[in-house]
N, C-alpha and C positions, 0 to 999 in steps of 0.2 A: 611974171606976176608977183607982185610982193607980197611976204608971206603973212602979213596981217589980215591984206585984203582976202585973201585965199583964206584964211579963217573964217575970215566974216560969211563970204558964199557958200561955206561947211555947214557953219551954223543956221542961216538961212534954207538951206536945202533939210538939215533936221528937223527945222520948226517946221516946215511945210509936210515933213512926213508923218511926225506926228499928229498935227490937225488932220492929215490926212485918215491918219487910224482912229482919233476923236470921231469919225461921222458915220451913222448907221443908216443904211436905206434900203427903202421899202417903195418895191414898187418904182424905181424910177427917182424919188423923192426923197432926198436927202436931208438928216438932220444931225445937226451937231449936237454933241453930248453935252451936255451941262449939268456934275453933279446940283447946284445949288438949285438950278431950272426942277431939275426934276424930283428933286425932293420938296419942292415949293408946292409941286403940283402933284406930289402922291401924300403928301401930309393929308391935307383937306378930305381927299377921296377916302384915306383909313378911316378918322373921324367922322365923317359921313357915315360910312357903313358900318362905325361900330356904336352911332347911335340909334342905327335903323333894326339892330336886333334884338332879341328878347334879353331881357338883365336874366344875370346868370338867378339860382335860388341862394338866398341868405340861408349859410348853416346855424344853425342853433347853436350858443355859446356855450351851452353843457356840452351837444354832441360832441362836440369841435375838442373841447377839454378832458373830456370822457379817458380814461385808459383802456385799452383794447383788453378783452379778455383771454385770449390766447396769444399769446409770444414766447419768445427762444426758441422756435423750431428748429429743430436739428433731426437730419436723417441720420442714420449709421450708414459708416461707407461700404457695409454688404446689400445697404437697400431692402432690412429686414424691417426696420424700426423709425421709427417717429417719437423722437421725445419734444415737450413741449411741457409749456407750463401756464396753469390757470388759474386764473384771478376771480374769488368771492368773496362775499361780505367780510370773511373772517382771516383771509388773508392771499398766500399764493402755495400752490401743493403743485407738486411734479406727478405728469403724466405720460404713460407708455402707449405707442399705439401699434399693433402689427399690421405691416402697409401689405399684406396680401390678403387677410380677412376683414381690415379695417376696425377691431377690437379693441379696446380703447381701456386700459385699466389703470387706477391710481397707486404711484410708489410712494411718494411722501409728501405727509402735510404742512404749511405753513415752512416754505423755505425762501426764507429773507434774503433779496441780494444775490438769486442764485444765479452761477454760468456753469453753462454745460459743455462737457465736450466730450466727445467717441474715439475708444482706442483707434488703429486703424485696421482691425480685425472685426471690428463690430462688435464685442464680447464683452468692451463693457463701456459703462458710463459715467464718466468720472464728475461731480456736482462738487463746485465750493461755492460756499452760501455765507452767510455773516458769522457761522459758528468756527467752519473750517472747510478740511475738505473730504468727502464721502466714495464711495465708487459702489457702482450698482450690477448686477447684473440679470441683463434683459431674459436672458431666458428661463432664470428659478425666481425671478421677480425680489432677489436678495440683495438687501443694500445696509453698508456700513461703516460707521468713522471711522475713518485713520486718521486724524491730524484734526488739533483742537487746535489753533490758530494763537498762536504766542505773540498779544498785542504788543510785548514791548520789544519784537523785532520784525515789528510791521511787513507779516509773513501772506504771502497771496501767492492765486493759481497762476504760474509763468505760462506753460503752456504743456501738451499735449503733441508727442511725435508720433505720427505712422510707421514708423518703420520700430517702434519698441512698444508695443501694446500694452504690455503690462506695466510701463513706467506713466509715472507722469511728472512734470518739474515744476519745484515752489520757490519763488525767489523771497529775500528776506534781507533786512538793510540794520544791519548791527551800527555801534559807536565803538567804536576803538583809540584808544590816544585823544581823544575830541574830533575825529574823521569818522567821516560816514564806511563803512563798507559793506558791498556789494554779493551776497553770499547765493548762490543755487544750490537747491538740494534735489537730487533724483528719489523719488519715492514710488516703493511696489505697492500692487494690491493688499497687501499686509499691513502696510504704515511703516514698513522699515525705510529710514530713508540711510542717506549718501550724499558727502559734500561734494561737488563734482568741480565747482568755480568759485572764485574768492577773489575781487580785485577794488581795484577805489574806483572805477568807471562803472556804467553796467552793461550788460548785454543786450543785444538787439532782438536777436533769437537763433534759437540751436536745433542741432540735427543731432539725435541719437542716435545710439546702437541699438540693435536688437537684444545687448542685456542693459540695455540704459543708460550706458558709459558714453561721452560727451565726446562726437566725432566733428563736428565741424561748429563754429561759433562766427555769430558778427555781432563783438563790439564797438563801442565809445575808445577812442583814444586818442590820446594829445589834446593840447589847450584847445585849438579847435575841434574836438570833438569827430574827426574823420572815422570810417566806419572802416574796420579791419578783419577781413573774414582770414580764418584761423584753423587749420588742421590739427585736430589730435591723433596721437598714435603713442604705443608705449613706450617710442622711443622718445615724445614728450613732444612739442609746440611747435608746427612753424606758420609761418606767413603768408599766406598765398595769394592776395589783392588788397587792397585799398581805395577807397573812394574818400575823395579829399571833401571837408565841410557837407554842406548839406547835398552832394552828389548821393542820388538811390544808390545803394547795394545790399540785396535783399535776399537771404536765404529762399532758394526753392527744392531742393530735393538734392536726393546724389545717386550713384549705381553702383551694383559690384560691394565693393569690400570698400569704398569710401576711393576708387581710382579715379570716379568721374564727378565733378559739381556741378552743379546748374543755378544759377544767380541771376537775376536781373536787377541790371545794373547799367549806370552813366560810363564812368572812369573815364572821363575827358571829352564824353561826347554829350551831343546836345539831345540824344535820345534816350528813353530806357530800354533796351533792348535784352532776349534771353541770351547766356551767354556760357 
């Protein structure tokens, strides 16, 4: 047989098996699939019955625009505490609430712009609001500024590690030579702070020590921007992954003495996966 014709009967025999997998039957009675068929004739039937039900109710254009009166809830991660923050006439004041009496007591008033976040001992509450940043503690109901906020090194709350309670880190972007740089300070309950990073990219986000000292990092680096998760130790810096352009690689946690990391993360693949 020649081998064209012998193609032809190949492809012949595939069309037929696929029309053959195109037909569903019921009963005896078969029908071919046709998406345009069947969407010709489930259109109509939606429209139908989505004119046969009651119209939803119209919200009111205040309610709808309204601001919620309570936001920022935040638990402590002992599950003692409920902070949260409430809106009145006169402005917005931070609230404490104990989640096993349900007691509800106010810490400070009129706090502009605030975020909240919890050591990860529960012990305290760290708040930067538009003046700077404050730390509270829940259980003498005492709270107080450490860091007035230095507009001209456009100074804000980085973030908040569990594994160093007493710290907390404030990033800060100085001018240098006419270049932007990139500065993190580790700061204690006190306000003493500590330069911990300094580079012309910025960072993604960091995992402390338990005295606050900077154990692992995911940076910005190179022209495209690829994400570089980074070990510190006293013996100083090294490298330990990279996720190329806009690939995830996302600090999660680590164990031990800083021997184990946990990341989720692409690096070449088409998932995010933990890793």
């Amino acid at each position: 047989m020649p081998e064209s014709k012998y193609r032809w009967q190949v492809r012949g025999l595939q069309i037929q098996i696929v029309r053959a997998l195109l037909a569903v039957c019921f009963g005896g009675q078969c029908l071919a699939i046709d998406p345009g068929v069947s969407t010709r004739v489930a259109l109509p039937k939606a429209a139908q019955l989505a004119v046969s039900q009651s119209r939803a109710p119209v919200i009111d254009r205040e309610m709808l625009l309204r601001r919620p009166v309570i936001g920022g809830v935040r638990m402590s991660p002992d599950g003692r505490w409920l902070s949260y923050l409430k809106r009145n006439e006169q402005g917005v004041d931070l609230w404490l609430q104990e989640v096993a009496n349900g007691r509800q007591v106010p810490l400070l008033v009129d706090v502009r712009g605030a975020e909240l976040r919890w050591s990860g001992d529960g012990s305290r509450l760290w708040m930067a609001d538009e003046q700077g940043l404050a730390v509270i503690e829940p259980a003498t109901r005492k709270a107080k500024r450490i860091l007035k906020w230095d507009e001209s090194r456009r100074q804000r709350l980085f973030g908040v590690d569990a594994h160093a309670p007493a710290y907390a880190l404030v990033a800060e972007r100085v001018e240098q030579n006419h270049m932007l740089r990139y500065r993190y300070l580790g700061i204690d309950d006190s306000g003493k702070t500590r330069l911990l990073h300094e580079a012309a990219l910025p960072l993604r986000k960091v995992l402390l020590g338990t005295d606050g000292s900077l154990v692992f990092a995911a940076a910005f680096d190179g022209p495209d921007y690829d994400t570089v998760i980074r070990r510190y130790t006293e013996q100083g810096m090294r490298e330990l992954a990279r996720c190329r352009g806009i690939e995830t690689c996302e600090l999660v946690g680590y164990g031990g003495q800083g021997d184990v990391l946990w990341m989720l993360a692409q690096r070449g693949e088409d998932k995010i996966v933990l890793q």
